[in-house]
SEVEXVEX-130208 format. One line per field, with one value per atom (N, C-alpha, C): residue number from 1; residue in three letters; atom name; y, x, z. Coordinates in nm, 3 decimals. Layout:
BEGIN
nr NUM:...
rest ala:...
atom CA:...
py Y:...
px X:...
pz Z:...
END
This chain:
BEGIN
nr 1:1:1:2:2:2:3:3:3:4:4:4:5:5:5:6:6:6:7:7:7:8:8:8:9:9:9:10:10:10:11:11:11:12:12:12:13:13:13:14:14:14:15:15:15:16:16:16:17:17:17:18:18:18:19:19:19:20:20:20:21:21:21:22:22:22:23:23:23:24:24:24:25:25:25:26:26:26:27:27:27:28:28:28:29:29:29:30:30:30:31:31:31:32:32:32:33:33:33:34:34:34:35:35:35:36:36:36:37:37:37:38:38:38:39:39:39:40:40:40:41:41:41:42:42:42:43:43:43:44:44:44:45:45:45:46:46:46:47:47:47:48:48:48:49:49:49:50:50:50:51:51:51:52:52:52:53:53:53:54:54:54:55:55:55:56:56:56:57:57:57:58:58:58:59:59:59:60:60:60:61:61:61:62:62:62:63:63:63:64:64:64:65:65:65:66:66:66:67:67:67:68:68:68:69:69:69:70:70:70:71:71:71:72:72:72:73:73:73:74:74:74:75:75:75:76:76:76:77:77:77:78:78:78:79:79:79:80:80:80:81:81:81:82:82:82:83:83:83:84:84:84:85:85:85:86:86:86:87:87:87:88:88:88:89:89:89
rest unk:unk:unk:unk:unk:unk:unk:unk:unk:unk:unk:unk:unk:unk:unk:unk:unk:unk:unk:unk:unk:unk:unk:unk:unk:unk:unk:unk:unk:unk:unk:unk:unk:unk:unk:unk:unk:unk:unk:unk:unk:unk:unk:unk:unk:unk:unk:unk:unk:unk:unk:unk:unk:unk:unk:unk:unk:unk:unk:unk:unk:unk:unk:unk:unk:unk:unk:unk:unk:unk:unk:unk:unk:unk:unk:unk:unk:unk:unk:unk:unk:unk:unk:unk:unk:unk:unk:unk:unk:unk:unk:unk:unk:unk:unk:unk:unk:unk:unk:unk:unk:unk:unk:unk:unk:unk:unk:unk:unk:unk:unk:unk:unk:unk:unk:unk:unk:unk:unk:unk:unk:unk:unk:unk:unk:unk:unk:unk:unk:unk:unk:unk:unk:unk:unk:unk:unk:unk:unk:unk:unk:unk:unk:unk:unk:unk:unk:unk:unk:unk:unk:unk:unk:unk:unk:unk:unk:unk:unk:unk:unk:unk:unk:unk:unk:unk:unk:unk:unk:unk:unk:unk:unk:unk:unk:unk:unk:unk:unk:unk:unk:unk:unk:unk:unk:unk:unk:unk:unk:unk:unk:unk:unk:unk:unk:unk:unk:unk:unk:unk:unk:unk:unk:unk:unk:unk:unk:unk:unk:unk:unk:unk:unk:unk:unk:unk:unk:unk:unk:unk:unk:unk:unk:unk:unk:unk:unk:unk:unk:unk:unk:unk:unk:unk:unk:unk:unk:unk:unk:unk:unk:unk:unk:unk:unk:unk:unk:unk:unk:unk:unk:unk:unk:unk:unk:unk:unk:unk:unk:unk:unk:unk:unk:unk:unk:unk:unk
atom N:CA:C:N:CA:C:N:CA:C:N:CA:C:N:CA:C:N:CA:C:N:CA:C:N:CA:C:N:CA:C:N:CA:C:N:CA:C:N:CA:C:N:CA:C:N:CA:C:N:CA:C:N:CA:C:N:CA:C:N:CA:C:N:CA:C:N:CA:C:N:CA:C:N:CA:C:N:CA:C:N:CA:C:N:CA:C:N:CA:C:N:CA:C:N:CA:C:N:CA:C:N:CA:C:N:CA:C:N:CA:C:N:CA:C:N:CA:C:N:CA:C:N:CA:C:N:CA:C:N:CA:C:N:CA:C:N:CA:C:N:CA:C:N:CA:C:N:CA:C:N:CA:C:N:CA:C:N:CA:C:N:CA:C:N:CA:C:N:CA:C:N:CA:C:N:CA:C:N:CA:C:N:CA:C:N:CA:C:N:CA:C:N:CA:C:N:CA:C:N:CA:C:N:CA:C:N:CA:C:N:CA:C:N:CA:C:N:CA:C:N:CA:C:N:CA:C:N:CA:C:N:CA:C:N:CA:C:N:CA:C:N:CA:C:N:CA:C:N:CA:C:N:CA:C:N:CA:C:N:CA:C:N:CA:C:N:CA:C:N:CA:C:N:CA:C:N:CA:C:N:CA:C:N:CA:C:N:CA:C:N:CA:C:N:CA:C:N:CA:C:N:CA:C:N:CA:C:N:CA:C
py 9.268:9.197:9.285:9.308:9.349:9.316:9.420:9.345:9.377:9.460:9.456:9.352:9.344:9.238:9.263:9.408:9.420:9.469:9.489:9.452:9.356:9.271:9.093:9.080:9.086:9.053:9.074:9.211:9.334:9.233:9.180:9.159:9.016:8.918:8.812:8.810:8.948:8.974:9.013:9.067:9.124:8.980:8.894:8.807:8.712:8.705:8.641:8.687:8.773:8.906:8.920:8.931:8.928:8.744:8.676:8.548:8.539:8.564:8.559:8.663:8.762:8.879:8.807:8.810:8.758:8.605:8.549:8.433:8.434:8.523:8.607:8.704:8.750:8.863:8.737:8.635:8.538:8.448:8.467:8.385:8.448:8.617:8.672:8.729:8.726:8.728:8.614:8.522:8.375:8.387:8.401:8.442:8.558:8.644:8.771:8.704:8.603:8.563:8.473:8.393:8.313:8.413:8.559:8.571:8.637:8.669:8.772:8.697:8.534:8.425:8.422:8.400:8.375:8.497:8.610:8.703:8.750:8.717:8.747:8.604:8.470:8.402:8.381:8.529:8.551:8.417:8.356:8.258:8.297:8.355:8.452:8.394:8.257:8.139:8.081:8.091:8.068:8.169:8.318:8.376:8.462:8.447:8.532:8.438:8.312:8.243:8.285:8.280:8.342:8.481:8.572:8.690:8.696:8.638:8.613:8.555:8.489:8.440:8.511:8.614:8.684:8.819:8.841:8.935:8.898:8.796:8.773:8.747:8.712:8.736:8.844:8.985:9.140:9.157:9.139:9.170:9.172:8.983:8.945:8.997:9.043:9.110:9.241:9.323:9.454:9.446:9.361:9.343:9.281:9.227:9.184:9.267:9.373:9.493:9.460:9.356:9.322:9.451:9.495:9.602:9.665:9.776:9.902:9.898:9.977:9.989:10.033:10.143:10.223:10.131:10.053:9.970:9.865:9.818:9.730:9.749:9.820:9.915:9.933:9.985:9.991:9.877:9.786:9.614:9.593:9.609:9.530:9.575:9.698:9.827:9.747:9.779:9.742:9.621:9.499:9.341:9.353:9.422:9.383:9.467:9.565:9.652:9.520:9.456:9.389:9.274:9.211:9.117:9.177:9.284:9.307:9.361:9.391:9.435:9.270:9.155:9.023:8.970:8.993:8.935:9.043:9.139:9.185:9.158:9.115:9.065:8.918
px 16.085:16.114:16.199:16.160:16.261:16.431:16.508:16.612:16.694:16.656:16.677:16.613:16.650:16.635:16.511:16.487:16.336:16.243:16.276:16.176:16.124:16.233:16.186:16.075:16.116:16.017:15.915:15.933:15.771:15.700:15.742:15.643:15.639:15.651:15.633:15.516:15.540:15.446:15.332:15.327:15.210:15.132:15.187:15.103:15.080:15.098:15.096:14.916:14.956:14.789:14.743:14.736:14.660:14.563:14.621:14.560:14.478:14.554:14.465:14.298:14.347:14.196:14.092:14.171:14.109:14.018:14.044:13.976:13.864:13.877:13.814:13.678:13.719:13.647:13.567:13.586:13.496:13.442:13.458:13.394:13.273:13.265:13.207:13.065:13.124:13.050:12.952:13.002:12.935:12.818:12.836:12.720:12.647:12.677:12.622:12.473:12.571:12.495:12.394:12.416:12.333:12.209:12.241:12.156:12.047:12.106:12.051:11.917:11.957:11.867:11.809:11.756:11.674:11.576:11.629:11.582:11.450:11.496:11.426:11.279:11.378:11.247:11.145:11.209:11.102:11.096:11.308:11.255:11.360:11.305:11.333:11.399:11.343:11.447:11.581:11.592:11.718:11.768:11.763:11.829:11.895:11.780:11.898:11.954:11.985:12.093:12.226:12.185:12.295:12.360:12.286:12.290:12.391:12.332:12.438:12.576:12.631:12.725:12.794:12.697:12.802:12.840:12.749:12.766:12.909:12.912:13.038:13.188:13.151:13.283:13.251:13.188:13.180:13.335:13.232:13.323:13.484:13.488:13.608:13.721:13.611:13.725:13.768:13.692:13.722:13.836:13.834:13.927:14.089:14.045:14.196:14.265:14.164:14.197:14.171:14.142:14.078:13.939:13.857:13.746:13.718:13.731:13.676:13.587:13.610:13.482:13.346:13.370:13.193:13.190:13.251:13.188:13.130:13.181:13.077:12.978:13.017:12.822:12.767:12.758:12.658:12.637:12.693:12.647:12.541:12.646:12.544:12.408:12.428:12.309:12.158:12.231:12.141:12.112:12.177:12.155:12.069:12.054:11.928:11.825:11.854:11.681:11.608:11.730:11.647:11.553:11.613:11.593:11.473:11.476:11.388:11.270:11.277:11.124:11.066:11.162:11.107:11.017:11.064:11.041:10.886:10.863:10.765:10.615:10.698:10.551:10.523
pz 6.604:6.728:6.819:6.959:7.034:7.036:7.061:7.099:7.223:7.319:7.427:7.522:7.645:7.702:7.805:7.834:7.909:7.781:7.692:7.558:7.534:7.548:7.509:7.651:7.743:7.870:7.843:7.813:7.823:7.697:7.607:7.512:7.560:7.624:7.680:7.790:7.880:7.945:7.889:7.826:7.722:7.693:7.617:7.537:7.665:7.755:7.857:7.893:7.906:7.953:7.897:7.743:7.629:7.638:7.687:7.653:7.768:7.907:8.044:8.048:7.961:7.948:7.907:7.725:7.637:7.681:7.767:7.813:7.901:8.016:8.089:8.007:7.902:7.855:7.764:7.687:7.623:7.696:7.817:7.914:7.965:7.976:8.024:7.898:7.752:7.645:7.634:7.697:7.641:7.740:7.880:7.989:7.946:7.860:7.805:7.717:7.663:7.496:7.597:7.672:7.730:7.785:7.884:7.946:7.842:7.716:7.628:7.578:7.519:7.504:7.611:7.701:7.849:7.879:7.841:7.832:7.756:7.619:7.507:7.502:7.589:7.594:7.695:7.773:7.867:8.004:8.063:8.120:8.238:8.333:8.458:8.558:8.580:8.684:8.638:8.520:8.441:8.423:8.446:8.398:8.506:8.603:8.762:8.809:8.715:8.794:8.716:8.605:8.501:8.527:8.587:8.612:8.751:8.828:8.925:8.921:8.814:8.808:8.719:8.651:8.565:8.610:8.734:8.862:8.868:8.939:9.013:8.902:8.784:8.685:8.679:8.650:8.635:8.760:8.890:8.972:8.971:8.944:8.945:8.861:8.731:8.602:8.652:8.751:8.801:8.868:8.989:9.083:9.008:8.930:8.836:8.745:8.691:8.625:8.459:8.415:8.319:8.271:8.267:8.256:8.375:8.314:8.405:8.519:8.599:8.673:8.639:8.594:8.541:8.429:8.355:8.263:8.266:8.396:8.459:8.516:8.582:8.685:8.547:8.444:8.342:8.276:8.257:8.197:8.319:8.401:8.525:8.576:8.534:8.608:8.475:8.319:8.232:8.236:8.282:8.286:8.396:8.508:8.635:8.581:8.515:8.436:8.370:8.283:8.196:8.245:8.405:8.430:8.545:8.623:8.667:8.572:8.489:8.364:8.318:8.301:8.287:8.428:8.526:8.626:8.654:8.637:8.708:8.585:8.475:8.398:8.428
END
């Protein structure tokens, strides 16, 4: 346990941000898992809706500092391949 007094903070702050990510980042898995199903069953109107909304949490996690930038352009880059190769069959 800390025992200075911006120790104690710092680790208050920490678990503070650890829970705000962590919520964020299983929020964004769960739209993952959804679009992955939609995908695989080949059902294209359900899934650029999904896609779009997980566009916009991608975004949102960038701008909060939650995940990277280039790690999102590549989810995102590979999530519209996948969805544009469904859509054109």
């Amino acid at each position: 346990m800390p025992i200075k007094q911006n120790a104690k903070k710092a680790l208050r702050q920490s678990v503070k941000r650890l829970a705000r990510n962590k919520a964020i980042k299983d929020e964004i898995k769960s739209l993952r898992v959804k679009f992955r199903k939609l995908i695989t069953s080949k059902e294209a109107e359900k899934a650029v809706e999904i896609a779009r909304s997980l566009g916009q949490k991608f975004d949102k996690s960038v701008s909060k500092g939650v995940m990277k930038k280039n790690t999102v352009a590549r989810l995102k880059s590979r999530m519209m391949a996948r969805l544009n190769a469904i859509k054109a069959k």
